[in-house]
ROBABA-621269 format. One record per residue (C-alpha): y, z negated, x negated; residue in three letters. Coordinates in steps of 0.2 Angstrom, whole numbers, plus 2048, in hexadecimal, padded with zeros to 3 digits. Example, Ala and Ser with C-alpha at 12.3 -4.5 7.8 and 13.67 -1.06 7.14 Angstrom:
2
7EA7D97C2ala7FB7DC7BCser
This chain:
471
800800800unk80B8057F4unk81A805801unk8187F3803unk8157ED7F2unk8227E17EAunk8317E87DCunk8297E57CBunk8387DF7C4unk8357CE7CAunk8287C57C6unk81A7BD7D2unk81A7B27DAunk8117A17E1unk80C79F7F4unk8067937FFunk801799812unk7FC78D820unk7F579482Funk7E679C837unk7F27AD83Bunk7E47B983Aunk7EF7C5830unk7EF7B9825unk7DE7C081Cunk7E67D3819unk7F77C8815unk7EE7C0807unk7E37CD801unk7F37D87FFunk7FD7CA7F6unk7EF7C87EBunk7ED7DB7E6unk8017DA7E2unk7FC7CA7D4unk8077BE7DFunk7FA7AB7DEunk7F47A67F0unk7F17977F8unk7E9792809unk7EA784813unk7E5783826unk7E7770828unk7FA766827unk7F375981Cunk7EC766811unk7FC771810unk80575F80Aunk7F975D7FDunk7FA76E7F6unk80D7707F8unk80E75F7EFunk8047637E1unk8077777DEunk8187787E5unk8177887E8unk8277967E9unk82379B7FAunk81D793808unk81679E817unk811796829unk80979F836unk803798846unk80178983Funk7FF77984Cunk80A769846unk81677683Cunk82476D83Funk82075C839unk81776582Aunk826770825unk832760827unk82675581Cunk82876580Eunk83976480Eunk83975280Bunk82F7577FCunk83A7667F5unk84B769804unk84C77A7FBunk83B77E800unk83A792803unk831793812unk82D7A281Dunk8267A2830unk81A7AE83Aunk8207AA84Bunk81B7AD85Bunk82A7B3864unk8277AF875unk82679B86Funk83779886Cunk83578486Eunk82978685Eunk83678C853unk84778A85Bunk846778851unk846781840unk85678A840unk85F77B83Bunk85677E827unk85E786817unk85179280Eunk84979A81Eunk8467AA825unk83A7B0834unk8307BD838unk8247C2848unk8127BD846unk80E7CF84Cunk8187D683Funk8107E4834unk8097DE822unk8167EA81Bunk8247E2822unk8207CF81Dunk81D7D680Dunk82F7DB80Funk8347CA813unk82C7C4804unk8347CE7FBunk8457C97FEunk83E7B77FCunk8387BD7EAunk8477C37E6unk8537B47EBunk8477A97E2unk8477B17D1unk8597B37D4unk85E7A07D4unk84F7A07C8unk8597A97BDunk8667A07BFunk86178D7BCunk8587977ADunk86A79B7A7unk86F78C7A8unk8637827A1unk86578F791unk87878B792unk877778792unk86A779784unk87778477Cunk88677A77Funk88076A77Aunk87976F76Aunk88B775765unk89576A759unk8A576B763unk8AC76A774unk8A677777Funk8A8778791unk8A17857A0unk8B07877AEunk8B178F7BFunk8BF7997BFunk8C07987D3unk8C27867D3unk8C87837C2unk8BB7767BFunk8B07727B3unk89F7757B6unk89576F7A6unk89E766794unk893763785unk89075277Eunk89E75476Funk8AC75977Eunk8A774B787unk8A8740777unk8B9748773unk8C074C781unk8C874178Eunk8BD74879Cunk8BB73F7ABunk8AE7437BAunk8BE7437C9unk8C974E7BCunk8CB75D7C5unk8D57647B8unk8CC76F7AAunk8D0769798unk8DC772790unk8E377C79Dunk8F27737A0unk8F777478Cunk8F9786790unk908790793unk90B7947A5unk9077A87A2unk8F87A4798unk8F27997A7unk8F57A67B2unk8EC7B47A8unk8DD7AB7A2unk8D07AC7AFunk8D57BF7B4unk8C87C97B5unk8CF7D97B2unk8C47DE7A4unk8B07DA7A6unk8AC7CB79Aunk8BF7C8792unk8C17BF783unk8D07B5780unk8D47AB770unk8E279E770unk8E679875Eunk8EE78675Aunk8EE77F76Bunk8F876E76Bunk8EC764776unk8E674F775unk8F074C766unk8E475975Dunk8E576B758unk8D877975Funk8D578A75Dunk8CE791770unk8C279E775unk8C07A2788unk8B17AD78Cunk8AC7B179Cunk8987B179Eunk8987B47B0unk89E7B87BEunk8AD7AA7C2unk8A67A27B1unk8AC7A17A2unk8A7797793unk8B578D78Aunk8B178A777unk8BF77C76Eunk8BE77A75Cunk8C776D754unk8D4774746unk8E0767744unk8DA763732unk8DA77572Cunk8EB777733unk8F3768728unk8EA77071Bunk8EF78171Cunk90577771Eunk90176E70Eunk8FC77F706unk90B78870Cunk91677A707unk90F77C6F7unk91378E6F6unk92478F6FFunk9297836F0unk92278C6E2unk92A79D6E9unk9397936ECunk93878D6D7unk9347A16D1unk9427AA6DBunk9517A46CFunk9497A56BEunk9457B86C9unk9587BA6CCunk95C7B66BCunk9507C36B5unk9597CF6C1unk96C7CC6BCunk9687CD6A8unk95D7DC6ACunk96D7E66B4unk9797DE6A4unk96B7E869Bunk96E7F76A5unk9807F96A6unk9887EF698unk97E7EC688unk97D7FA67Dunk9687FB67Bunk96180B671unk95F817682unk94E81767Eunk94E806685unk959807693unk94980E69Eunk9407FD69Bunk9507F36A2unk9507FE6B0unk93C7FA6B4unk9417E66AFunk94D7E56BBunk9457F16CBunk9367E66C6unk93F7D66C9unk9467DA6D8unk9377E06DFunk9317CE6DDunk9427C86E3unk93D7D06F3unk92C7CD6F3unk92F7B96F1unk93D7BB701unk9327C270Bunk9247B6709unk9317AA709unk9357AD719unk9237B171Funk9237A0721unk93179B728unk9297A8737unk91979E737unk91F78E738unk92C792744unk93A78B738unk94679C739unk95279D746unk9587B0745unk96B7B2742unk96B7BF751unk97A7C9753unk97B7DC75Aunk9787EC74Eunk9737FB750unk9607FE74Eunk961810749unk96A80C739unk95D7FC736unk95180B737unk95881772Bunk95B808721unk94880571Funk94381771Funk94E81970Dunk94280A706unk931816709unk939826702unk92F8256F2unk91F8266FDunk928831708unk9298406F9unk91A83B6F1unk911840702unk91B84E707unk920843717unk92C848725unk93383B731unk93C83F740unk94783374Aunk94783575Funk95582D76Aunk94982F77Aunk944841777unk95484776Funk95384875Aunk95F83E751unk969843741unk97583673Cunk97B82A74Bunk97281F759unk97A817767unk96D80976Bunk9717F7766unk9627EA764unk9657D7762unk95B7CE752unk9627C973Funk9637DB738unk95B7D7728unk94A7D2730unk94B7E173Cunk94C7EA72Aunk93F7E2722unk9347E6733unk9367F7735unk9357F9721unk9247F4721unk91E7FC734unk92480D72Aunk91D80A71Aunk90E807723unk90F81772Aunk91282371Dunk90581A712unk8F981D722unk8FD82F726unk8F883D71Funk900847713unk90B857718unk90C84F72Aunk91A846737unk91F83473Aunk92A831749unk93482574Eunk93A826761unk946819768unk94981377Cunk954808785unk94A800792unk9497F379Dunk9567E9793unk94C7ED783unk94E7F8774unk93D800774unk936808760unk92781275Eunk92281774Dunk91482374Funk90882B740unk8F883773Eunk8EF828736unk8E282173Funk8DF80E73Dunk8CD80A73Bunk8C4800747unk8BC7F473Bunk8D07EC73Aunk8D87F174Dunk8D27E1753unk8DC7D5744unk8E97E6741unk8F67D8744unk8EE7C973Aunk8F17C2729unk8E97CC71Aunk8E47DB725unk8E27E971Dunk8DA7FB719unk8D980870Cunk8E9803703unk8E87FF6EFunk8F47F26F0unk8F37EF701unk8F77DC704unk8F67DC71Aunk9037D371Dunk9117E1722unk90D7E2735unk9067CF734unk9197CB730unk91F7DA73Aunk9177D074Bunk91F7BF746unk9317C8744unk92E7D1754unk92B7BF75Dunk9397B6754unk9437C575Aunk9407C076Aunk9367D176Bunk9247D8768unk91B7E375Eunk9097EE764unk9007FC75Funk8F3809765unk8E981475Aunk8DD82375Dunk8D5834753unk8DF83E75Funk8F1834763unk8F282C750unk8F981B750unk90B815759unk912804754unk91D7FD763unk92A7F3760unk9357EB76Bunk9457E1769unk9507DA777unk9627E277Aunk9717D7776unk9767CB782unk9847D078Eunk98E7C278Aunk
């Protein structure tokens, strides 16, 4: 009966049938034949006994005297009992008194073998569904527990906490009645709001240096299920001091090697334009000196790197007019520029732009500079020689709007840290930290910066800075 037979995606199952029915026999032979495990009881105290001892997925009754009593002593045994009837339809006061039950479904004793095997099916299916499921979270709590830090399962529609390990219990001040999910409220209003979204199958979000119980944590938000997502805390506090203590140390010793520097700088230039050295010479003052204020540069930068990442600069914003800040930083890549046989175009919109630019952005000009000096050195060390880097400018939405855009493709193996410290590709003296400190000038900017990349499109660096103030 292959029509009848049972999906073989799901496994068998094992069932328990009280009655004298007597379809019961071709019902059992069939069941039998499809591997499912059988048993038969004709008596109430024997169902008990085998219910009790096998407790069995499925039980069937089928004209079956006391059923009743028998089916409400099961259910003090398991209330979840899975239970299906063969019923006699025109003795309504036999089953009338079983609607009341969770976990039950009915089906006319005359029915056709095919069609309660039907029935069964759907029971087969439900069962290995929840089975599935305490399976899942069994796995999960063994999981969990095992981890060495605070991990949490949540339900996103009711923002409540469905499972913590033992070390976010020990850590965190978790209560029983706390309807609140740890954590949350540390977070800014917009991340909040965005966190549980499932816009994207699966989302991964990643929240670093959360400021939460006195403590420091790096978060990780996955979602492992529909309207669940698993919430993974780790501890950083210490490797944050750490990595303060280290910058301190470094911000002083650039701090102690940028006047001896300057000092190298200004008898470098006497060299140049007032001592009377052998012109055979001269070109080693010249290299002294572009040398020294390579580093002069260098140590600024880092200098106020920072600054940026301890949140210690305030900007010295004023208005100034963006397309000069970009001409300014185009002049610092012209050496790359020839080497490469380079051409960069300016856009106002759509419209090419020669010498002057209307639009105004509002930051301190020297770190616009500095940004889009390394965005467009970035560029032209990416793009391929003999091809075209543009630059297209837009005023929108109160924002001055810069994409820099070049054949180069960045490579998958970095799109996903393109932005972070130390990341970088290909470059012989690459150090990754150009667009690293191009992102925390765009933010202390009060703007952003983004970026899309592809084989066919290139890759366009957005920046965006806000307009001045109408004050």
């Amino acid at each position: 009966m292959k029509d009848c037979c049972l999906e073989s995606s799901h496994r068998n199952l094992n069932i328990l049938i009280a009655g004298k029915n007597p379809q019961l026999h071709s019902l059992t032979l069939e069941l039998h034949n499809q591997g499912h495990s059988v048993s038969i009881a004709k008596m109430p105290r024997e169902t008990l006994f085998i219910y009790a001892s096998q407790q069995p997925d499925l039980i069937i009754f089928a004209e079956f005297e006391d059923t009743f009593e028998t089916f409400s002593s099961i259910r003090d045994i398991n209330p979840a009992a899975n239970t299906l009837f063969l019923l006699d339809v025109n003795k309504p006061e036999y089953f009338e008194p079983l609607f009341e039950f969770q976990n039950v479904s009915y089906i006319s004793s005359t029915a056709s073998i095919s069609k309660i095997i039907s029935q069964i099916s759907e029971f087969q299916k439900e069962i290995y569904r929840k089975k599935e499921i305490d399976d899942n979270s069994k796995l999960y709590d063994l999981i969990l527990q095992g981890l060495p830090f605070p991990a949490l399962l949540i339900c996103a529609s009711s923002s409540k906490t469905i499972l913590a390990n033992k070390s976010a219990l020990e850590t965190l001040p978790l209560k029983e009645s706390d309807s609140i999910v740890p954590f949350i409220p540390f977070l800014a209003e917009e991340v909040r709001n965005n966190l549980f979204t499932d816009q994207e199958a699966y989302r991964i979000h990643s929240l670093k240096s959360v400021f939460a119980y006195d403590r420091f944590w790096d978060l990780t938000i996955e979602q492992v299920a529909p309207s669940v997502f698993l919430l993974l805390s780790l501890d950083v506090t210490e490797q944050r001091k750490q990595l303060q203590l280290r910058e301190e140390m470094e911000r002083i010793a650039r701090h102690d090697l940028r006047s001896p520097t300057a000092t190298i700088v200004g008898m470098s230039r006497i060299l140049e334009t007032e001592a009377e050295i052998s012109p055979e010479y001269q070109p080693l003052a010249k290299i002294v000196r572009t040398t020294s204020e390579r580093m002069i540069r260098q140590i600024d930068t880092s200098l106020t790197l920072i600054r940026l990442e301890t949140g210690s600069l305030v900007a010295d914003a004023h208005p100034f007019n963006i397309f000069r800040a970009i001409t300014a930083a185009i002049g610092d890549v012209n050496q790359i520029v020839d080497e490469k046989k380079l051409n960069i175009e300016c856009y106002l919109d759509e419209t090419p732009l020669q010498d002057e630019c209307p639009l105004v952005c509002y930051g301190e000009a020297s770190l616009i500079i500095t940004m889009f000096s390394n965005l467009i050195k970035n560029a032209a060390e990416a793009a391929p020689d003999e091809s075209t880097i543009s630059v297209t400018m837009q005023d929108k939405d109160n924002q001055i709007i810069t994409t820099i855009n070049n054949q180069g493709e960045v490579p998958d193996s970095i799109q996903n840290s393109f932005f972070d410290r130390y990341a970088t590709h290909g470059k012989k003296n690459g150090t990754g930290l150009g667009t690293y400190s191009s992102k925390l000038i765009a933010k202390a900017s009060g703007g952003d910066l983004s970026f899309t990349s592809s084989f066919n499109q290139g890759t366009t660096l957005t920046a965006t800075l806000p307009k001045p103030p109408e004050n």
